[in-house]
N, C-alpha and C positions, 0 to 999 in steps of 0.2 A: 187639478193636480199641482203638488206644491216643486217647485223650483229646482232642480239638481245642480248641484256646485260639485266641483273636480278641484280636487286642493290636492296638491302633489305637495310630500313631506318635505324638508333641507337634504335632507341623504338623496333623495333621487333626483333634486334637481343639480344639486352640487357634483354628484355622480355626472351624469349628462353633464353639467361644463368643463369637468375634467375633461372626460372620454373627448368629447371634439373641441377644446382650448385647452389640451394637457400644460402647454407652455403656459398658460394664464392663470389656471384654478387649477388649485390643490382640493386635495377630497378635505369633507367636513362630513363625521361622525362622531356617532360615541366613542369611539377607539380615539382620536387626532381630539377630540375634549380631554378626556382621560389623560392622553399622553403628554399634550402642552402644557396640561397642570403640573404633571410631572418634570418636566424642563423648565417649569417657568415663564412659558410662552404665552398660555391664554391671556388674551384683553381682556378689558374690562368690555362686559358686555350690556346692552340694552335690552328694551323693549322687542324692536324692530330686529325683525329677523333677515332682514337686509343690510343695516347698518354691523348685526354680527357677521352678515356672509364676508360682508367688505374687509372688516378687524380681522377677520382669523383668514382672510385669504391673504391680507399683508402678511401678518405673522407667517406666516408656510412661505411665501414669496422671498419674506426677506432671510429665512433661515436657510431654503436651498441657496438664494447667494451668494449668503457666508462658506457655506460649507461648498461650493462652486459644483452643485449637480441640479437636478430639476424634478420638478413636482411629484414625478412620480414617484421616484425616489426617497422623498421625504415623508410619502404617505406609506411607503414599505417600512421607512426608520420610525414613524408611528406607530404603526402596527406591532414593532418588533417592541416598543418601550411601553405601550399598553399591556402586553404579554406578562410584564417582568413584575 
C-alpha cells in the first residue's frame, strides 16, 4: 500500500495562525492577493510558499501599523477592497 501524505493548503494553515496569533498573522487568500494588488501591497513573490507566507504577512503587519489597528482588521479592509 502506497504512502499517504496530508498537505494542508496556505488558506488553512494561514487561517489557524490567525485564529490563535491574530496579533501575529494576517489571513492570506485569494481575496488579500487580489486586494494587495489592488493597493499595491503584494511582494514580490517566490517559489517557496513559506518565503511568500513571510512577504505578505510583513505587508499586512506593516499596513495595520500604519493605519494603527490589527490584523483582523485589515483582513475585513481586504475583503471589503476585493469586493469593489
Amino acid at each position: 500500500m502506497g504512502k499517504m501524505s496530508l498537505r494542508i493548503g496556505k488558506n488553512i494553515l494561514i487561517a489557524l495562525l490567525h485564529t490563535f496569533h491574530h496579533d501575529k498573522y494576517g489571513v492570506w487568500n485569494n481575496r488579500t492577493e487580489s486586494a494587495s494588488k489592488t493597493i499595491k501591497r503584494l511582494p514580490i513573490t517566490a517559489l517557496d510558499t513559506g518565503i511568500n507566507c513571510s512577504a505578505i504577512n510583513e505587508k499586512l503587519t506593516r499596513l495595520a501599523a500604519e493605519h494603527n489597528t490589527d490584523l483582523t482588521a485589515i483582513d475585513g479592509f481586504m475583503w471589503f477592497v476585493s469586493e469593489e
